[in-house]
ROMI-926078 format. One line per field, with one value per residue (C-alpha): x, y, z; residue in one letter. Coordinates in steps of 0.5 Angstrom, whole numbers, m for minus. Example, Ala and Ser with C-alpha at 12.3 -4.5 7.8 and 13.67 -1.06 7.14 Angstrom:
<atoms>
X	[25:27]
Y	[m9:m2]
Z	[16:14]
res	[A:S]
</atoms>
This chain:
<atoms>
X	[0:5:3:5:9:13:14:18:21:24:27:31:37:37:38:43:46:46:49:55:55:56:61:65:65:67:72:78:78:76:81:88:92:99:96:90:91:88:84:80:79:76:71:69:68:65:60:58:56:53:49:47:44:41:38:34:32:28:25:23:26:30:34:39:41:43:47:51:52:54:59:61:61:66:70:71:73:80:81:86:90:88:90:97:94:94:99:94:91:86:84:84:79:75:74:74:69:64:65:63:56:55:56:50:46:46:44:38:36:36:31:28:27:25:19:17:16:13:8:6:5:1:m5]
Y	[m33:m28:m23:m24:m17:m20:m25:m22:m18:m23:m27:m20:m23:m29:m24:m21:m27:m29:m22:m24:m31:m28:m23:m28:m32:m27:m24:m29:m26:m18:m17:m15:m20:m23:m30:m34:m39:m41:m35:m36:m44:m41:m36:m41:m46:m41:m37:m45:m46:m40:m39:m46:m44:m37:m41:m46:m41:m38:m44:m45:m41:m45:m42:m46:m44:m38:m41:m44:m37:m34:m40:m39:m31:m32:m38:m33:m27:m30:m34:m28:m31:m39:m39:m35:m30:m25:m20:m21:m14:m14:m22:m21:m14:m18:m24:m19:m14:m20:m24:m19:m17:m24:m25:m19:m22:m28:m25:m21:m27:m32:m25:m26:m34:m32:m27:m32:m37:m34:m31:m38:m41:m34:m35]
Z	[20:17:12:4:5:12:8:3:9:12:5:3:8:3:m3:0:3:m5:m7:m3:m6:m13:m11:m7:m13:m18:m13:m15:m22:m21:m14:m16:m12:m14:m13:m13:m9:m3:m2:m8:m8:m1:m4:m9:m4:1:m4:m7:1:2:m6:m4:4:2:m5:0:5:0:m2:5:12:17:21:22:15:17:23:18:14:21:22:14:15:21:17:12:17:20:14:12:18:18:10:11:5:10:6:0:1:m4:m2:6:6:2:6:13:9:6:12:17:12:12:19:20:15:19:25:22:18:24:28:22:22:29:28:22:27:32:28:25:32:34:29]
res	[X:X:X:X:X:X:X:X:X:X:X:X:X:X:X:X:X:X:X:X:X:X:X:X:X:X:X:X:X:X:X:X:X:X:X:X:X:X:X:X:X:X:X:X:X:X:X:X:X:X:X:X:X:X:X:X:X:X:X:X:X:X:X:X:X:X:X:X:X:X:X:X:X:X:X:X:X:X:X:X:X:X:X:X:X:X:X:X:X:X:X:X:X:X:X:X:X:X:X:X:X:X:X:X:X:X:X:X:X:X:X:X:X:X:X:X:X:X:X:X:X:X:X]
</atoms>
């Protein structure tokens, strides 16, 4: 079974996923963007998701939550382009720069997953 300190390790993805979450939340007020259009019903709805997901895989790790995080994470990447709020410069490098931190998060959160779950199966 896993230590109590790899563990602990393993959930600092979640912190971060949860971070991002709140700051995607909170961007549609602080960004200097002319409109908040969809760009901000985007990032309220994203960072809902991903709040919620990282709050689950807290309570109990899965790796399928950090999937979901990679698909948000890429989601919020080309949205810029999907949404035609590509010329809202404050609003696009938002979404590429936390999409791409999520995507990153996603990954070591699913190794993470993986080496919790080997070692569970391990012992």
């Amino acid at each position: 079974m896993a230590s109590n300190s790899a563990a602990s390790a393993n959930q600092v993805p979640n912190w971060i996923a949860l971070i991002l979450a709140v700051w995607l939340f909170i961007a549609p007020w602080i960004l200097p963007a002319v409109a908040a259009g969809a760009w901000a019903w985007n990032a309220w709805i994203v960072a809902v998701i991903v709040g919620a997901l990282a709050v689950g895989a807290m309570a109990r790790m899965a790796e399928w939550e950090e999937w979901a995080n990679l698909v948000l994470g890429a989601w919020l990447f080309v949205s810029p382009w999907a949404l035609a709020y590509a010329a809202e410069q404050s609003a696009a490098w938002n979404a590429y720069i936390v999409g791409l931190l999520l995507i990153a998060v996603a990954v070591w959160g699913i190794v993470a997953a993986r080496q919790d779950e080997g070692a569970g199966t391990a012992g």
